[in-house]
C-alpha positions in Angstrom: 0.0 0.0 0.0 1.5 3.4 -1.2 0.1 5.9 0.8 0.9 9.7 0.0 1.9 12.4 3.0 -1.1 13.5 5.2 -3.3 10.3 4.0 -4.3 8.4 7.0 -2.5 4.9 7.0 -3.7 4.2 10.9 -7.3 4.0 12.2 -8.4 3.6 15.7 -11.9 3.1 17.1 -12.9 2.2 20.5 -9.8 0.4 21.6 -10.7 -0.6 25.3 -8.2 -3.6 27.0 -8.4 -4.3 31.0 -5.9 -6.9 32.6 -6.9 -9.9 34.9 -9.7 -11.7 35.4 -13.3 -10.6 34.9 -14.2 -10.2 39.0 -11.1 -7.9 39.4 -10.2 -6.1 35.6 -7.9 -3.4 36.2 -9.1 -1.0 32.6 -6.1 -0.1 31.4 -7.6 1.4 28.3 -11.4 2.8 27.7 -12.7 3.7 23.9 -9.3 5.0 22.6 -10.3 6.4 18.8 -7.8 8.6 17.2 -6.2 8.4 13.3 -2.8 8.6 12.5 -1.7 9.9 9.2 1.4 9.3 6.9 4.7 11.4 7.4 3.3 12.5 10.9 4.9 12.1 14.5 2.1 11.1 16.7 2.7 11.1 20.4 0.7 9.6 23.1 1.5 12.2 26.2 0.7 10.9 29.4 2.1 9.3 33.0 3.0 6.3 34.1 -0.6 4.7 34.1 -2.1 6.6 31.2 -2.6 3.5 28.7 0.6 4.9 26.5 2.8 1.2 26.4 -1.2 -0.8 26.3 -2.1 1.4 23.3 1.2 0.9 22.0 1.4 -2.9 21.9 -2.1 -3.7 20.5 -1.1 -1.3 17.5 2.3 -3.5 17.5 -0.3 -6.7 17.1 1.1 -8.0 20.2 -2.5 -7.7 22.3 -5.5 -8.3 21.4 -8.0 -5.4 22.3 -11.2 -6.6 24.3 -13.1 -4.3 22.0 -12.9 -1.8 19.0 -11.4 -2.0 16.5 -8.0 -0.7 14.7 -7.5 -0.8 10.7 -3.5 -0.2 9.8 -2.1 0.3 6.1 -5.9 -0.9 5.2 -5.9 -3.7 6.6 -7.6 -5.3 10.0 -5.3 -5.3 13.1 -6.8 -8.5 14.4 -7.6 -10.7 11.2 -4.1 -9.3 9.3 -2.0 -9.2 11.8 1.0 -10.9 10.6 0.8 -9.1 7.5 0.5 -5.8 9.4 4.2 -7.2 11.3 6.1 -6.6 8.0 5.2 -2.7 7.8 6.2 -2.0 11.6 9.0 -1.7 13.5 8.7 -1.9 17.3 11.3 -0.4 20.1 9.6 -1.5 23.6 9.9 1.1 26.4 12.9 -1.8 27.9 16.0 -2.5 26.3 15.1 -6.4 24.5 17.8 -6.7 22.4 19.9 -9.8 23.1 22.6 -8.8 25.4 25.3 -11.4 24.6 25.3 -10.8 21.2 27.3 -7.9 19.9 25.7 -4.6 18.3 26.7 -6.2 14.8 25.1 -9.6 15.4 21.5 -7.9 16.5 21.6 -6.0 13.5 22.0 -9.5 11.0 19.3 -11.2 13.9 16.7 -8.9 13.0 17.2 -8.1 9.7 17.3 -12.3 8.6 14.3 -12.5 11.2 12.5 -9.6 8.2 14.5 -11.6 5.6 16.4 -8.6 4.0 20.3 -8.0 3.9 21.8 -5.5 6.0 23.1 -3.7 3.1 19.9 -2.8 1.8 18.3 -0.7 4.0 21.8 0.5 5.7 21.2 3.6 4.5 18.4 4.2 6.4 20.0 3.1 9.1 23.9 4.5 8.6 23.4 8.1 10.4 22.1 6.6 13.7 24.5 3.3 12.9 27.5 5.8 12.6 27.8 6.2 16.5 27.7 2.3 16.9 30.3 1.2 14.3 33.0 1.8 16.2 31.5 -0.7 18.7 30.1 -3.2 16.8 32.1 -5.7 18.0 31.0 -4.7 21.9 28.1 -7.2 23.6 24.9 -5.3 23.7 24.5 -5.3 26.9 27.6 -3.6 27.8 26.5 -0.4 25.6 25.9 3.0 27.9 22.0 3.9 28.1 21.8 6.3 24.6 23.8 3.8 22.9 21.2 0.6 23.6 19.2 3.6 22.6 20.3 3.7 19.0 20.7 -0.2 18.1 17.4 -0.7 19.5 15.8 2.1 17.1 18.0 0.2 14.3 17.0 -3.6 15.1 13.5 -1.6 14.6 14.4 -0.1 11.3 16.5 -2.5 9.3 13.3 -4.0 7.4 12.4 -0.6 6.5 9.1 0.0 8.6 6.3 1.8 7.4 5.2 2.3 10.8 7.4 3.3 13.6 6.2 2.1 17.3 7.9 3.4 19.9 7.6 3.4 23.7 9.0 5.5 25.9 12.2 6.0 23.8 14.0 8.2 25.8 13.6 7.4 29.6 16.7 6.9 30.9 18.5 9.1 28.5 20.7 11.7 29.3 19.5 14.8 27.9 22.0 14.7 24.6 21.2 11.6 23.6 17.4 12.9 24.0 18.3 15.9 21.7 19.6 13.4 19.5 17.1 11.0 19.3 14.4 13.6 18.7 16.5 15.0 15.6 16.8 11.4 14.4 13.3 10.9 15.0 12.6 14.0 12.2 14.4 12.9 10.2 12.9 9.4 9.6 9.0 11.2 9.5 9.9 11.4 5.9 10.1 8.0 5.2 7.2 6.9 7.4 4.6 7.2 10.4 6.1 7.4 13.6 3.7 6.9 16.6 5.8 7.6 19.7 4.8 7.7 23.8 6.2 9.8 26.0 5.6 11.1 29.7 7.6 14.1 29.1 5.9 17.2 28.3 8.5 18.9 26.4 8.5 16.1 23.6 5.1 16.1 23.2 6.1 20.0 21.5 8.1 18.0 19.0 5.5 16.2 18.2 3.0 17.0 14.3 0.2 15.7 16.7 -0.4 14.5 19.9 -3.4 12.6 22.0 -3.2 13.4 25.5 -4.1 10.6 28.1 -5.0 9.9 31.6 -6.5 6.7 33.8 -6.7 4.9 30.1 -8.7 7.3 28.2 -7.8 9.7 25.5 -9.7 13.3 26.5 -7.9 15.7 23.9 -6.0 15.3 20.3 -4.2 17.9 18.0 -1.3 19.9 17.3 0.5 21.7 20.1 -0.6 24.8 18.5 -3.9 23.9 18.5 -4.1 22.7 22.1 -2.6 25.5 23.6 -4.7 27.4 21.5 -7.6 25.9 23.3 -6.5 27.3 26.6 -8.2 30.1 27.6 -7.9 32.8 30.4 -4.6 34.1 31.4 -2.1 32.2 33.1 0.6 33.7 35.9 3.9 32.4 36.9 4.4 32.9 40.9 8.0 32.8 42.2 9.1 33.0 45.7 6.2 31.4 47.2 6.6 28.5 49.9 5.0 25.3 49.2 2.9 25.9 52.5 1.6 28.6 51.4 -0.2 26.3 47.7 -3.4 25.0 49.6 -4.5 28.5 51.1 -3.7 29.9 47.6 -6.0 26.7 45.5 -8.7 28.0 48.0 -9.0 31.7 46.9 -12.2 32.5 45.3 -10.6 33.7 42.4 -8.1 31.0 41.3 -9.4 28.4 39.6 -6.2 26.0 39.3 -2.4 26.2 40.6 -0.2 23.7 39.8 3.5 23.2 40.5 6.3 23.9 37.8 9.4 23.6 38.9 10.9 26.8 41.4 8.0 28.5 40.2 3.8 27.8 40.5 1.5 28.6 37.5 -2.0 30.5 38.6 -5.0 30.5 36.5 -7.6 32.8 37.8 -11.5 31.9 37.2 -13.3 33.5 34.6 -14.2 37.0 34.8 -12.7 37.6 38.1 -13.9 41.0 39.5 -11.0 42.4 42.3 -13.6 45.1 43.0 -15.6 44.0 45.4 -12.1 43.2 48.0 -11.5 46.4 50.0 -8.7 48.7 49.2 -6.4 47.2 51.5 -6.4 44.4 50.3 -5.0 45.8 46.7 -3.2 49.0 47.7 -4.1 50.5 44.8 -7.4 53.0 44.3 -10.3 52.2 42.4 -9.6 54.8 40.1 -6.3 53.7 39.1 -7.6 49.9 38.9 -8.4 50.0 34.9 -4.8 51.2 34.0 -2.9 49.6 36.4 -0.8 46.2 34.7 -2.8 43.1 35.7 0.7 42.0 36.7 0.8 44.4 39.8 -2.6 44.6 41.0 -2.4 40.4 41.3 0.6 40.5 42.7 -0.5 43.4 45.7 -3.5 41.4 45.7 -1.8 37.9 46.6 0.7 39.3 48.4 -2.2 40.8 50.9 -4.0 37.7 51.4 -0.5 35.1 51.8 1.1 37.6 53.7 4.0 36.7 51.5 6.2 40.0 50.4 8.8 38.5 48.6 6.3 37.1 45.9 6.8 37.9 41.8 4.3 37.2 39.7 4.7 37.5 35.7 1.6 37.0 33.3 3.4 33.9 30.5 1.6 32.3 27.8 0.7 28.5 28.2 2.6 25.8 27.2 1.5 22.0 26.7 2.3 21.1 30.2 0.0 24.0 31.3 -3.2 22.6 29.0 -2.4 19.1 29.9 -2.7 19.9 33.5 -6.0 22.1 33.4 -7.6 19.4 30.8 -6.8 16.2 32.6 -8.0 18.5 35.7 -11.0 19.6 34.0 -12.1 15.8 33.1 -11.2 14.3 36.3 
């Protein structure tokens, strides 16, 4: 099947899979639907728990879905699936290459396994395959972290996939080989479909398309443009505020969500908040003056008043995918 950039080659509809028996199912997975077209990167952006690595191996053929249904390259997950196998490649979240054999004997493994010589697709390999050679005689499983890294996403290559699974490719990395791995990763989207998960909110800004998950279910797909084009309301970054300090903010009339980002906590106030009905005190600033003055510095007076916290700073920023993940899942929950 020749499909041409933008066509969708990867249909999803209603996936649902729980583990265990019947009395105690644990749903891992509830009415996943999404589409995953050709030339895309397509990440599935979520924590530990969301349903990423169970969405992930039924589209690798490798479980069976207790219900929906999945069409890939045309053809039926479930009744094609070992002609579906040819057309994907498949790098599991854990290193399972064969660790006694060296870099060079996984690559011939998997690429008799496909039945195709390692010449013929090395070029598709050769620029990731470039930082192995000179080890090619090591054992796998003496390799550093990013360098498992790279034979793995070769093993997965070297039949020429038109479909690229991959599972949590960078946990574990250090942040080079990350970098790395991402460029690589861009580079292949022109020679297929890469479908990658990822709990790591800054890859899923690398990614054409993403579908954001929690507790198993899908609840929002598109571009990161588009998503954080869905956010609405302004968001605040607040520095210099002690952690103690977070519940008596979350309970302020006026703040709809505050959430944790690293040194610094990012504020969204409810809709249409109206500061006039809170005494001057409590602002430092006169009613006249209120529809000039920066939103900036009347929140700031504002929060400082109510903490009792005068070292706080507090800067209006625009959202980024971490911030519409959090108020989404947030919202749905």
């Amino acid at each position: 099947m020749n499909s041409k950039s933008g066509e969708v080659i990867l249909e999803a509809r209603g996936l649902s899979k729980s583990y265990g028996d019947k009395s105690h199912a644990t749903l891992a997975l509830k009415n996943a639907t999404f589409e995953v077209k050709q030339n895309e990167i397509f990440g599935l952006i979520g924590a530990d728990g969301a349903g990423k690595t169970t969405v992930i191996r039924i589209l690798a053929t490798l479980l069976l879905a207790d219900k929906g249904e999945c069409k890939i390259l045309g053809r039926d997950f479930a009744r094609d699936f070992a002609l579906i196998r040819a057309d994907l490649g498949y790098m599991p979240a854990v290193f399972s290459l064969y660790a006694d054999l060296s870099v060079e004997e996984n690559l011939n493994f998997f690429a008799n396994i496909f039945n195709v010589e390692l010449e013929t697709n090395y070029a598709l390999i050769e620029p990731i395959y470039r930082a192995l050679k000179p080890f090619k005689t090591r054992r796998a499983g003496a390799l550093s972290g990013g360098m498992k890294q790279k034979l793995a996403l070769c093993c997965a290559l070297i039949h020429k996939p038109k479909i690229l699974l991959l599972d949590e490719p960078s946990t574990g990395v250090d942040a080079l080989s990350r970098a790395e791995f991402w460029e690589i990763l861009r580079i292949l989207k022109s020679q297929m479909s890469i479908i990658v998960s990822t709990p790591y909110m800054d890859e899923a800004q690398l990614c054409d398309r993403v579908a954001l998950m929690t507790g198993g279910e899908i609840f929002r797909i598109g571009s990161p443009s588009e998503i954080m084009g869905d956010f609405s309301g302004e968001l605040f970054a607040l520095k210099n505020l002690p952690f103690s300090l977070l519940a008596v903010l979350r309970d302020l009339p006026q703040v709809k969500s505050a959430f944790l980002f690293g040194e610094s906590l990012h504020l969204r106030l409810n809709p249409n908040v109206d500061f006039s009905s809170e005494s001057r005190a409590d602002f430092g600033i006169k009613s006249s003056e209120k529809s000039s003055a920066d939103s900036n510095a009347i929140l700031q007076t504002f929060l400082r008043e109510k903490l009792r916290c005068a070292d706080l700073e507090v800067t209006r920023i625009a959202p980024n995918i971490e911030d519409c993940f959090m108020e989404f899942a947030n919202a749905k929950i």
